[in-house]
C-alpha positions as CSV (number, residue, x, y, z in Angstrom):
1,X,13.8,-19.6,-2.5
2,X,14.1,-23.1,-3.2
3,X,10.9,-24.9,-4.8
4,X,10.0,-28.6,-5.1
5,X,8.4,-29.7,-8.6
6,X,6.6,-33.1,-8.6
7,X,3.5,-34.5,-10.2
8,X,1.5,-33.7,-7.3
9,X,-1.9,-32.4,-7.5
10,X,-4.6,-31.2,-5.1
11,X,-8.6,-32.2,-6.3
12,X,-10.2,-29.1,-6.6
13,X,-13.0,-29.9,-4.2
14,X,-10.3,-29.7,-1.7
15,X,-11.9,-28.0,1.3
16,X,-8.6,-26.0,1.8
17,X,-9.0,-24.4,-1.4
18,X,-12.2,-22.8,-0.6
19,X,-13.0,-22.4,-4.3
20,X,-16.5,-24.5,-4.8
21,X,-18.5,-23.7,-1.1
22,X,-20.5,-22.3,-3.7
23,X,-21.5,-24.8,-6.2
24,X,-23.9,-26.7,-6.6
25,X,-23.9,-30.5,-6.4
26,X,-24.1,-30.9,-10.1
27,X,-21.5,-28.9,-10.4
28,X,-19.5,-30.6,-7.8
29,X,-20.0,-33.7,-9.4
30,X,-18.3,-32.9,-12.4
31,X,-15.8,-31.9,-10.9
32,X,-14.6,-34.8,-9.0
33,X,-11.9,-35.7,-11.2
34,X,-10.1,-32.3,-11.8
35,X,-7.2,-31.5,-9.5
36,X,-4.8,-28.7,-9.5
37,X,-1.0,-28.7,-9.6
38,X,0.9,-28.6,-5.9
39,X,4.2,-26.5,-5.2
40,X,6.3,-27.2,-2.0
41,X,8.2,-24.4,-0.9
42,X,11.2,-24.9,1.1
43,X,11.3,-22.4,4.2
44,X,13.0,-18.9,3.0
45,X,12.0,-15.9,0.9
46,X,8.7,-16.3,-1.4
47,X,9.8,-14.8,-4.4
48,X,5.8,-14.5,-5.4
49,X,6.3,-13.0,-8.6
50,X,9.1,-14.8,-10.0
51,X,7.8,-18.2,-8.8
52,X,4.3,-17.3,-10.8
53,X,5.8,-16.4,-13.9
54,X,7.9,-19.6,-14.1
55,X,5.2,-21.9,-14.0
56,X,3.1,-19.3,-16.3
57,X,0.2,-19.6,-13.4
58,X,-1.5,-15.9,-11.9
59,X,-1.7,-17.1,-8.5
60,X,-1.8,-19.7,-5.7
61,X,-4.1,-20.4,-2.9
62,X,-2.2,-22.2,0.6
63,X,-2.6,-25.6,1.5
64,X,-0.6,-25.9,4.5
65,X,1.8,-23.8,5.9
66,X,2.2,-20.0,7.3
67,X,3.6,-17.9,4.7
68,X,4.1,-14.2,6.5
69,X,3.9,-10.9,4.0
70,X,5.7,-7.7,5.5
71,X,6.2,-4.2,4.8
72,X,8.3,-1.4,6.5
73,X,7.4,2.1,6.8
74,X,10.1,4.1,8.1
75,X,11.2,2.4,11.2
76,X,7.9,0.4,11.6
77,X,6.9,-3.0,10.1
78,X,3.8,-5.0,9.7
79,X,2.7,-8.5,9.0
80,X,0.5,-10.6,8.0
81,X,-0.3,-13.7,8.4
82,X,-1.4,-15.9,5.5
83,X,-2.5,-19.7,5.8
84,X,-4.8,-22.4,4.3
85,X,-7.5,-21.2,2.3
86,X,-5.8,-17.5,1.8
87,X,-4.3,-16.7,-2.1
88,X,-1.4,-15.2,-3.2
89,X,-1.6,-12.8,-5.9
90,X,1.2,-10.3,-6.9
91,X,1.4,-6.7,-6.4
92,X,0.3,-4.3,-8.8
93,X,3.4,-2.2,-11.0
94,X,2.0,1.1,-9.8
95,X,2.7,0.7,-6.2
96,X,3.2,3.8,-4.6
97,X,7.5,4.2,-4.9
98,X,7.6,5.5,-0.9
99,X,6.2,2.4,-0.3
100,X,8.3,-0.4,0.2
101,X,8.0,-3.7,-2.1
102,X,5.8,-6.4,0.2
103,X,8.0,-9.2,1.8
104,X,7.2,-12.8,1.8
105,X,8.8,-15.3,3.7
106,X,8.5,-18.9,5.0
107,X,9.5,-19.9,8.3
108,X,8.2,-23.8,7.5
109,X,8.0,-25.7,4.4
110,X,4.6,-24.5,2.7
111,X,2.5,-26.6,-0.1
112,X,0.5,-24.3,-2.3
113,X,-2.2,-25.0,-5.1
114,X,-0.9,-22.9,-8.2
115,X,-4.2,-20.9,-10.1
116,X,-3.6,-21.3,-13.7
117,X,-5.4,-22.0,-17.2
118,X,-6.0,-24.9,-15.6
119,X,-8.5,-23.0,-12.9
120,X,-9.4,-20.7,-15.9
121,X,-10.7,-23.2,-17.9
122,X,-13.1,-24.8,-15.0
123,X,-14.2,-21.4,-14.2
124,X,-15.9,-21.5,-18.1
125,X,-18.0,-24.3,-17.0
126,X,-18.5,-23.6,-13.6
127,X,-18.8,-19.8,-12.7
128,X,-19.5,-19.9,-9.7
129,X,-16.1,-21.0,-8.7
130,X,-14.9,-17.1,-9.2
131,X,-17.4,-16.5,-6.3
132,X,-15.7,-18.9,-4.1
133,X,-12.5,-16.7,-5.3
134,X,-13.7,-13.4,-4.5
135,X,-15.0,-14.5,-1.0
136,X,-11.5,-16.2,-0.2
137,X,-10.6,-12.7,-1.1
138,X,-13.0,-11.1,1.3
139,X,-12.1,-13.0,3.6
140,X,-8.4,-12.0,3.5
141,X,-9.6,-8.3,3.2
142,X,-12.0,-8.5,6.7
143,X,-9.6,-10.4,8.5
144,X,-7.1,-7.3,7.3
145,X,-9.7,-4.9,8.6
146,X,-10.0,-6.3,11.7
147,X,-6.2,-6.3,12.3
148,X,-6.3,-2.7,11.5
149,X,-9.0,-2.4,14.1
150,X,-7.2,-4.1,16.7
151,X,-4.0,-1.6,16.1
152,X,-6.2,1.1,17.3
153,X,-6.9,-0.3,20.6
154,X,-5.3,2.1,23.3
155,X,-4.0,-1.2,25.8
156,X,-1.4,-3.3,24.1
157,X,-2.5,-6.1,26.3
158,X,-6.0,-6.0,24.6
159,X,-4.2,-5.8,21.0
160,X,-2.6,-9.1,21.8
161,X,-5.5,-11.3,23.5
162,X,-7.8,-9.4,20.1
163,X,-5.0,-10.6,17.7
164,X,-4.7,-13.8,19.1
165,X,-8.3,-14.5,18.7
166,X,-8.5,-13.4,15.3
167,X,-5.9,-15.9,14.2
168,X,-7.8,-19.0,16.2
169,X,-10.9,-17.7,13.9
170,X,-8.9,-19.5,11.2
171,X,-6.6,-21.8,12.6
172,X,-8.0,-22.2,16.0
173,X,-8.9,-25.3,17.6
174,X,-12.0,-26.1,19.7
175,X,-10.7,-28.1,23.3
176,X,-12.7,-28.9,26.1
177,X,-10.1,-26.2,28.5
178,X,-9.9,-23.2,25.9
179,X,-9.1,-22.6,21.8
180,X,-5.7,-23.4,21.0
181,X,-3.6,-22.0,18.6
182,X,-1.1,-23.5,17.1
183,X,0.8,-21.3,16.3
184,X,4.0,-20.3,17.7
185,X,4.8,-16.8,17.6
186,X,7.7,-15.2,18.8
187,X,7.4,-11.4,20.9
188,X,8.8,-9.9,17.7
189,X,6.1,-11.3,15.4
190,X,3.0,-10.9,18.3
191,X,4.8,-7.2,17.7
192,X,4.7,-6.3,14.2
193,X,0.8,-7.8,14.2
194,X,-0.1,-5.3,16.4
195,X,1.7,-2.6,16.2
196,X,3.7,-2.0,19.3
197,X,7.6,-2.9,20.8
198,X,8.4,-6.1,21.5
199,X,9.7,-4.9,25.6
200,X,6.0,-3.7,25.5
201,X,4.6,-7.0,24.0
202,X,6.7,-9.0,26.8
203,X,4.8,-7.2,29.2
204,X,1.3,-7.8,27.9
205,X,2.1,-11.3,27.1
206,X,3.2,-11.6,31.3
207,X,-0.1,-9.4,32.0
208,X,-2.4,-11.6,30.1
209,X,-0.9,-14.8,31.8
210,X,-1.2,-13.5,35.1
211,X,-4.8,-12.8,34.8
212,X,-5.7,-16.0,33.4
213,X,-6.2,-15.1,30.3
214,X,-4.3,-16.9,27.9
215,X,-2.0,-19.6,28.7
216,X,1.5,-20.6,26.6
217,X,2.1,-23.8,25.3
218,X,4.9,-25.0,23.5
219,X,3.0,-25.2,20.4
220,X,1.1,-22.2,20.5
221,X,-1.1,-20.6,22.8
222,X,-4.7,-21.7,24.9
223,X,-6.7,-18.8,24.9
224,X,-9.3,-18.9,28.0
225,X,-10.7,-15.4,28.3
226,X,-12.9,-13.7,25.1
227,X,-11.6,-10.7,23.4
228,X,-12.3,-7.4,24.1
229,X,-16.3,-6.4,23.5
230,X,-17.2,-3.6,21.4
231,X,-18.0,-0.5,23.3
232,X,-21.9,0.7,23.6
233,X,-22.9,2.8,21.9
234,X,-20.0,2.6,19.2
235,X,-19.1,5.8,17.8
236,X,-20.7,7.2,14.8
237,X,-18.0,7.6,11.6
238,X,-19.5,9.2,8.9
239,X,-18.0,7.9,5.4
240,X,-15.6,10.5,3.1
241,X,-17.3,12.5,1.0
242,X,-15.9,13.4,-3.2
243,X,-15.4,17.1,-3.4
244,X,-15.8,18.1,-6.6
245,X,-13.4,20.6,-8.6
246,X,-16.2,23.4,-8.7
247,X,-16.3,23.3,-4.8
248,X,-12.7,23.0,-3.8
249,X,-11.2,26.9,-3.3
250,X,-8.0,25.4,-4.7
251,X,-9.3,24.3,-7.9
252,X,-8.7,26.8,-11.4
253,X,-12.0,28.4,-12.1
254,X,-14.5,26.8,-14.5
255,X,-13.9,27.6,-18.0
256,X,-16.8,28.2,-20.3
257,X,-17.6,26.0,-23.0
258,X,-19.6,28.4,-25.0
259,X,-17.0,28.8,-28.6
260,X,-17.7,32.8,-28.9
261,X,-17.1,33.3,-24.9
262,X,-13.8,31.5,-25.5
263,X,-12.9,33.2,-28.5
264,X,-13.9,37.0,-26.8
265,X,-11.6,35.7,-24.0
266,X,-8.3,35.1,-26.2
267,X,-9.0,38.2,-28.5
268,X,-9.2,40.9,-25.3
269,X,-6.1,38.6,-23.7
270,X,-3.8,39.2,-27.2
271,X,-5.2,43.2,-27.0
272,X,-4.0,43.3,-23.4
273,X,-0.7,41.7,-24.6
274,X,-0.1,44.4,-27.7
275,X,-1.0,47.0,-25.3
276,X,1.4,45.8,-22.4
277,X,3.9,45.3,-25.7
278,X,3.8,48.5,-26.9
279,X,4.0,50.2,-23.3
280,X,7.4,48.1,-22.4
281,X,9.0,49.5,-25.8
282,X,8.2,52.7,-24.9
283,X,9.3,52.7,-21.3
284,X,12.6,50.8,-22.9
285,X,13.1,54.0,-25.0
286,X,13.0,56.5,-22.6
287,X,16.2,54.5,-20.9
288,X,17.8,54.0,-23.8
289,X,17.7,57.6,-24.2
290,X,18.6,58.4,-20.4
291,X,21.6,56.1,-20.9
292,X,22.9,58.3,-23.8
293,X,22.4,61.7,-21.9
294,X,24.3,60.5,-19.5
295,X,26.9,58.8,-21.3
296,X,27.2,62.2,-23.4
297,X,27.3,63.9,-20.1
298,X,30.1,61.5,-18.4
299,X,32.5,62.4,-21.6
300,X,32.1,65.7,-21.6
301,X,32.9,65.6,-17.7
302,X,36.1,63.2,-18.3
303,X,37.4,65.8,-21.4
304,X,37.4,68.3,-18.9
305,X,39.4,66.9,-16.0
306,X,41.8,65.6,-19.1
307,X,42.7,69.2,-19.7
308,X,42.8,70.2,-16.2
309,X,45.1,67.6,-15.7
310,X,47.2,68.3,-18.8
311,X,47.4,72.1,-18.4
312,X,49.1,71.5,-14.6
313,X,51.6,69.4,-16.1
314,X,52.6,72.5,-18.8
315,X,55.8,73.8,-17.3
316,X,56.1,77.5,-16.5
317,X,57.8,79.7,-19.4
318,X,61.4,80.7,-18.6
């Protein structure tokens, strides 16, 4: 990862930022003067952690660039897709270890806003700033949902002309023949986004065209035809529900909390112990004697065949 330090900064009323669409205009006005630093990144792994904690900043936020975050699963992998206005944040330390660590990666030089004590120390004066951070974070989070969404659909032809319109939402551009998205992705990419083969991606991508639907460019895509409507009536999903430990049959039954019922508890559980104590050394007698009867037994036997044995071998008297 190769990163470019300058002096350059980004005003904080930057509309790419997408921190202050909720302040108000006396807030905005003293704000005119405050700007954030700028990082270019060079295209190449985003090493999002290290590159945070050398310039002692929590996150960024991108200015201009795609910056695509990955993760495997077994043999699969996903992306997504991350551009002006989204942040950056790093991954919590208790990930899940079957999980594998996300991926970031460049494919173009990308300029990002760094989120610092610099950010920290506006958001004192101006609160309302952290709500402009928590929707660029709701954003990201819907825009995820969606994508999940869009995995589900049973035709990979409608996952692609869906996925496709979800990325012109945000980087899409209005033209009198169609949106166009500028954005060129390869079959492998338009793959990973939605779940399904690339050999299977080249044949929606071909479908798609045919019917009119979308149109390639060399910069990206014109899309002509809308996405895929929901279905009527959408199905009803009712939400998960906590089971609680006195409900679950695998759950240890409910101890009672009442001292003397504890204490009746232990003292019949130590008399059950003595007794099962004082049976075992009973029972452990008994062998112990068996073994010595028979022992006693076994040489009395072995005497015998000695002098059996020792009175054929006497020779016969002359």
């Amino acid at each position: 990862m190769s990163t470019t330090a300058n002096q350059e900064r980004v005003p904080i009323l930057d509309h790419r930022l997408e921190l202050t669409q909720h302040l108000e205009e006396e807030e905005r006005a003293a704000l005119r003067n405050v700007s954030l630093p700028v990082l270019t990144i060079e295209a190449g792994p985003l090493k999002l952690g290290a590159l945070l904690a050398s310039h002692q900043v929590f996150g960024a936020s991108v200015l201009d660039g795609i910056v695509m975050s990955s993760q495997r699963i077994g043999e699969q992998t996903g992306i997504q897709l991350l551009g002006p206005g989204d942040l950056l944040v790093p991954g919590s330390e208790m990930w899940p270890g079957w999980l594998s660590e996300v991926e970031l990666r460049a494919h173009a030089p990308v300029r990002l806003a760094v989120l610092g004590n610099e950010l920290l120390v506006v958001a004192q004066r101006s609160p309302r700033i952290l709500r402009g951070l928590y929707a660029c974070i709701g954003d990201q989070l819907q825009r995820l949902t969606a994508q999940l969404v869009i995995c589900q659909l049973p035709r990979v032809d409608e996952r692609v002309l869906a996925m496709l319109w979800l990325l012109a939402e945000s980087w899409g551009q209005v033209t009198s023949a169609g949106v166009r998205l500028p954005l060129a992705l390869t079959h492998e990419t338009v793959g990973a986004l939605v779940g399904a083969r690339r050999p299977t991606v080249t044949l929606a991508l071909r479908k798609l065209t045919r019917a009119g639907s979308i149109l390639h460019q060399d910069t990206g895509w014109l899309l002509l035809d809308p996405p895929p409507a929901p279905a009527e009536p959408s199905p009803k999903i009712l939400p998960p529900e906590p089971v609680g430990p006195s409900i679950s049959r695998w759950a240890p039954p409910k101890r009672p909390t009442d001292p003397s019922v504890a204490y009746a508890e232990i003292r019949d559980t130590v008399r059950r112990l003595r007794e099962q104590h004082a049976q075992d050394q009973e029972q452990t007698r008994e062998r112990l004697n068996r073994v010595r009867t028979t022992r006693v037994r076994m040489n009395a036997v072995r005497e015998r065949i000695s002098r059996d044995v020792l009175s054929r071998r006497v020779p016969p008297s002359s």
